[in-house]
N, C-alpha and C positions, 0 to 999 in steps of 0.2 A: 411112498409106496402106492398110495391114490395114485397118483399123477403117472408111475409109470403102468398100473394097469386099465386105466380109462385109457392108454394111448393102445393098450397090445391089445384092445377089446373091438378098437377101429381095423387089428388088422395090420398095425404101422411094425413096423420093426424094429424094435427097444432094446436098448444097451441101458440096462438100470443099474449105473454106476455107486458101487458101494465101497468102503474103507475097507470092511474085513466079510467079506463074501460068508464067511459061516455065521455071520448074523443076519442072514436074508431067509434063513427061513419060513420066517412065515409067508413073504413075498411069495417067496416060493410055490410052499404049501396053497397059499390063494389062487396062482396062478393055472397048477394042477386042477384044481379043482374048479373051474371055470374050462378048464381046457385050453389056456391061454400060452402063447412061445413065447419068451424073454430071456435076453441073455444078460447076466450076472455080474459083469468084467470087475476084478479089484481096478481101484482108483484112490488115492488118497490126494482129496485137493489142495492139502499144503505140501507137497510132496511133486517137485518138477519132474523128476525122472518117473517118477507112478503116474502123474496127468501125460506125459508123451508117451510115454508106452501104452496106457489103454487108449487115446485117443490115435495113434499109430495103428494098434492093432484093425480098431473098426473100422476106420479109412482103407486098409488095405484089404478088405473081405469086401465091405461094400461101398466103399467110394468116399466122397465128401459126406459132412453130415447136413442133414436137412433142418433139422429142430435143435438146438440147443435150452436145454434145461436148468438153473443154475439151482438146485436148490439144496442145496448141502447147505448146513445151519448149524452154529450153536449160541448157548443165551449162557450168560453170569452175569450176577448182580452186585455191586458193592460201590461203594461209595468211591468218587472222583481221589478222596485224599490216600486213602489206605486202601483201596483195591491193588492186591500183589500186582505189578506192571508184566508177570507172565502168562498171570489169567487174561489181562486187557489184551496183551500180545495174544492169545491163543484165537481169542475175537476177531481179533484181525483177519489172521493166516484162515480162519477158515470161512469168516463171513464177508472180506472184500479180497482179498491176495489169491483160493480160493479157485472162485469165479472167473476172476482177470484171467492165471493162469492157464483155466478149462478154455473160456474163451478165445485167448491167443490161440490156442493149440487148434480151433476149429476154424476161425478163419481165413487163412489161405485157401484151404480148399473150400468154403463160400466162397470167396473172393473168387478165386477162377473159377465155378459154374457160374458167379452171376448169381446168386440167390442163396437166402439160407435166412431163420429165424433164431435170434438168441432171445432166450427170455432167462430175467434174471429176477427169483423169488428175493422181493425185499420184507419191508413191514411196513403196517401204520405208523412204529414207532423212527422210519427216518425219513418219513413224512410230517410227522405234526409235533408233537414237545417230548423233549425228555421228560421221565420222570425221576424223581430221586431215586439214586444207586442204581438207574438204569440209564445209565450215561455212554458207556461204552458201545453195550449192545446198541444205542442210538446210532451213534456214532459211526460202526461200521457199517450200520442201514445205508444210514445219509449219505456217506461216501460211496454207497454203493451206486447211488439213486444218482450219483453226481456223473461217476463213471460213466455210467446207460445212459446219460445225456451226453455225454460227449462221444460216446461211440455210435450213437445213434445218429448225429449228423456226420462222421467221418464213413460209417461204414455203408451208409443210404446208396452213393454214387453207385457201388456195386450191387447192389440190387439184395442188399440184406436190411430183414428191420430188426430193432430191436425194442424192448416191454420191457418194462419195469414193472411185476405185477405189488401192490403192498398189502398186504392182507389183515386183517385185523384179528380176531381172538379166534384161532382154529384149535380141536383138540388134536395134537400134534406129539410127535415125539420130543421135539424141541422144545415143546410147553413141557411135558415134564420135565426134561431135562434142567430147561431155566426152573422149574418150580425145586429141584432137587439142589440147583446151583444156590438159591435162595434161602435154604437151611442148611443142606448137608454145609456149604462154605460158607455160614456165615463167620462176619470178622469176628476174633479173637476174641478173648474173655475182656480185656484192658483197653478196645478200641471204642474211642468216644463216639462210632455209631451203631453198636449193636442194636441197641433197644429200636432202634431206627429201623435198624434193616430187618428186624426182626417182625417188624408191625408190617412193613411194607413186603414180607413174608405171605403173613396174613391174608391181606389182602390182593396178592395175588393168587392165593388157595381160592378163593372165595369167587373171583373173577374166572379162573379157567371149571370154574361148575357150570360155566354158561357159557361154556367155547361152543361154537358151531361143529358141523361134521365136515368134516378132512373133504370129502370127496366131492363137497361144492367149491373147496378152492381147488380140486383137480381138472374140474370142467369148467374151472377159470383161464386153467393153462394149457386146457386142448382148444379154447376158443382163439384165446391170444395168440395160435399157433395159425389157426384155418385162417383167421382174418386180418387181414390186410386193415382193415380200419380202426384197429385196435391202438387207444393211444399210447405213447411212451410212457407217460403213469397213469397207474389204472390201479385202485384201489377195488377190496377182495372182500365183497362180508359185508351186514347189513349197519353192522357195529360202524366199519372202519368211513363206509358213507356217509352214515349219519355224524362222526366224528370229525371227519373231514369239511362237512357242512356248518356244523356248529363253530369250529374255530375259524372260518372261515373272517379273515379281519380284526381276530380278538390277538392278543398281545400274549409274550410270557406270563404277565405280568398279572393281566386281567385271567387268563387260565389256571392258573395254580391255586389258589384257593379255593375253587373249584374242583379243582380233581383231588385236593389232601378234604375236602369238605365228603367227598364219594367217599373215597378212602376210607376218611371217620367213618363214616354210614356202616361200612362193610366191616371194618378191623377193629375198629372201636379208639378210642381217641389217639393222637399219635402221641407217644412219650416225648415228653422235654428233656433236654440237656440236664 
């Protein structure tokens, strides 16, 4: 929602692509009241015939696109053994499959003007370590971050860049969301890592009380857009700098009891088996 109204506030011409258009209200309502134009279009990014048809439509009003945006998201947490394989699947289709998608569907036409920017919203977290029971949503980061690299040298010749931005703790709708996935699902009454996941609950309650505001990672991605010197990974947030500095050299091995020692700090000790 940031990100498409820092760009309507330049003046730019926005297609703030949503799943179910009567949950942009408040977009909306914001945009009103600013005095700001934006248009709405449904899109559902695990949905091939929903990405060609709204990215068909805006190409034929106004041409190729200039900016691509990737940042449709969601977060579940659960353990690598007993995470249901249709939540892990849903990770996927919407946090790498998605993207790919959208972005196929823009560049041809980048490709024939010669120019165009995809930036593609990753995380700290498919930059630097998994944590426990957050494996998957690593997972689709990192693959995402893998992708942006290879499309970033294939797509350069045409005169398109692309950005990996990875942001670190934003208050987001996808933090609640992963915060809701984190309790409302957690595993079963009989699964040998409730008490687990239930601590690592915790502590991320405690962690998104110090999330940053939204709209300093949206003027991350109107810069990434204006500038040309912007690198292919670019970390978002004071947190995900300083995170990215510190493991800078340090192993799995050496980090993790590190980060379950934060943890304790926050949630309080972590339960044994």
């Amino acid at each position: 929602m940031e990100t498409a109204l820092a760009f309507a506030r330049r003046g730019d011409r926005v297609h703030a692509c949503v799943r179910d258009p009567a949950g942009a209200g408040e977009l909306l309502r914001r945009a009103r009241a600013e005095d700001l134009t934006l248009d709405v279009p449904r899109l559902d990014v695990t949905d091939d015939a929903s990405v060609t048809a709204a990215v068909t439509a805006v190409q034929d009003r106004h041409g190729p696109v200039d900016v691509l945006v990737n940042n449709a998201g969601t977060d579940r947490t659960g353990p690598v053994e007993t995470m249901p394989l249709d939540q892990a699947r849903t990770l996927m289709e919407t946090n790498l499959w998605g993207p790919l998608r959208v972005t196929r569907a823009v560049l041809p036409g980048m490709r024939a003007r010669g120019s165009g920017v995809v930036i593609n919203v990753s995380s700290l977290a498919g930059r630097t370590f998994a944590v426990p029971h957050g494996g998957f949503y690593a997972a689709s980061k990192a693959a995402l971050g893998a992708l942006s690299e290879a499309l970033y040298a294939e797509a350069r010749p045409f005169g398109i860049r692309v950005v990996c931005l990875e942001p670190g703790s934003f208050a987001s709708r996808i933090q609640g969301k992963s915060l809701a996935g984190a309790t409302d699902g957690q595993p079963s009454e009989d699964d040998p890592y409730r008490a687990d996941h239930a601590w690592l609950a915790r502590f991320l309650g405690r962690v998104a009380e110090g999330a940053a505001d939204c709209a300093e990672a949206a003027e991350a991605v109107v810069a990434a857009a204006d500038d040309p010197g912007t690198p292919l990974h670019t970390v978002v947030g004071k947190d995900a700098e300083a995170a990215v500095g510190f493991l800078a050299g340090v192993s799995y091995e050496q980090w993790l009891p590190r980060f379950l020692d934060q943890a304790e700090s926050l949630a309080g000790p972590r339960p044994t088996p």
